[in-house]
Structures are given as structure tokens and as C-alpha cells.
C-alpha positions in Angstrom: 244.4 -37.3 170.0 244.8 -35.5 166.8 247.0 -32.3 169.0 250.4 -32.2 169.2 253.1 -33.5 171.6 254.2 -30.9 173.8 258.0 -31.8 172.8 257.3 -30.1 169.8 256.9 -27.0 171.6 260.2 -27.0 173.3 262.0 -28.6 169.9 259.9 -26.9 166.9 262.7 -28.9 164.9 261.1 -31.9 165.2 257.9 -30.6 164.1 258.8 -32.0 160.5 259.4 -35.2 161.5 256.4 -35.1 163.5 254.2 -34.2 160.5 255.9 -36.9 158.2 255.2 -39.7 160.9 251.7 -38.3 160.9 251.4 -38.4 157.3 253.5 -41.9 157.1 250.9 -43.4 159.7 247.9 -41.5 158.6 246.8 -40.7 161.7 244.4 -38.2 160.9 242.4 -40.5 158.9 242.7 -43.3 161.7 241.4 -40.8 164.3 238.6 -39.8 162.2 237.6 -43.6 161.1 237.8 -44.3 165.2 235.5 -41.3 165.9 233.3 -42.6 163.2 233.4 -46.2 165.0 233.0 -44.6 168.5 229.8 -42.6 167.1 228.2 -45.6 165.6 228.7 -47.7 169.4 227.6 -45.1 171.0 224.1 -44.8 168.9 224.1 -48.7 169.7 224.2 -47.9 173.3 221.8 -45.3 173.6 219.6 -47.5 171.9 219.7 -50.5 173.9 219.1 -47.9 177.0 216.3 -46.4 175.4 214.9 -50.4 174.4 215.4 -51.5 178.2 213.9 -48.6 179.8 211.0 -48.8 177.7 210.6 -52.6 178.6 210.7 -51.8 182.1 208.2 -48.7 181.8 206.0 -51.4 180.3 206.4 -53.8 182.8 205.8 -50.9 185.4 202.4 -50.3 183.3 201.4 -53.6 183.4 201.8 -54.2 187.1 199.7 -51.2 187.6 196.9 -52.5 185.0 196.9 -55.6 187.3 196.8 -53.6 190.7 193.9 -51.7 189.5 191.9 -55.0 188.0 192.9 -56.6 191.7 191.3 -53.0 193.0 187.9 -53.7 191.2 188.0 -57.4 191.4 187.9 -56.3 195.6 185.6 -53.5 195.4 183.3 -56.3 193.2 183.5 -58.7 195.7 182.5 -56.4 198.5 179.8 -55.1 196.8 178.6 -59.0 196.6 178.7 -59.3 200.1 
């Protein structure tokens, strides 16, 4: 965001009026303060990803806890027989 127009390439006269604009907007400082914002959403994101796969790698370990109680709960009731 922060680079410049290629205009100012072809016209280097307007580079000037380019710079003043940028200092009259303060774009620099906007771009930086977005970055900042971007940075802290992204964090967020990860860490509702890293929340929901960790739910689901419980929920995966709790199906399995029950498989294996429904194993022995079999193997039990065989041996009763």
C-alpha cells in the first residue's frame, strides 16, 4: 500500500505533490495503525482455529474412550457367557 503510484515514475514532478498528499493524509501512519488492526484479527483467528480444533480433537478422544469401554463392556459379557 505504502509504494508508490507508478505515475510518479513517468511524471517525477508530481512526486512532491504526491509526498504532501501523503503527509496531508498521513497515510503512513494509517497503513501502519491498519497493519496493527489486521495483526491483532488475525491472532483472533488463529485462536479461534486453534480453540475449535482442540474441541473436536476432544470430542474425537472421547468417542474413542467410549468405543474402547463398549470393547470391554463386550469382551465382559462374553466372558459371562
Amino acid at each position: 500500500i505504502l509504494e508508490k503510484p507508478d505515475l510518479l515514475w513517468d511524471q517525477p514532478e508530481l512526486d512532491r505533490l504526491y509526498a504532501r498528499l501523503e503527509d496531508e493524509y498521513e497515510l503512513r501512519e494509517r497503513v501502519l495503525a491498519l497493519e496493527r488492526k489486521l495483526e491483532v484479527v488475525s491472532r483472533a483467528a488463529q485462536t479461534m482455529l486453534d480453540l475449535h480444533q482442540a474441541k473436536r480433537s476432544l470430542h474425537v478422544e472421547y468417542y474413542i474412550v467410549v468405543l474402547i469401554a463398549f470393547e470391554i463392556a463386550l469382551a465382559l459379557f462374553e466372558l459371562a457367557r
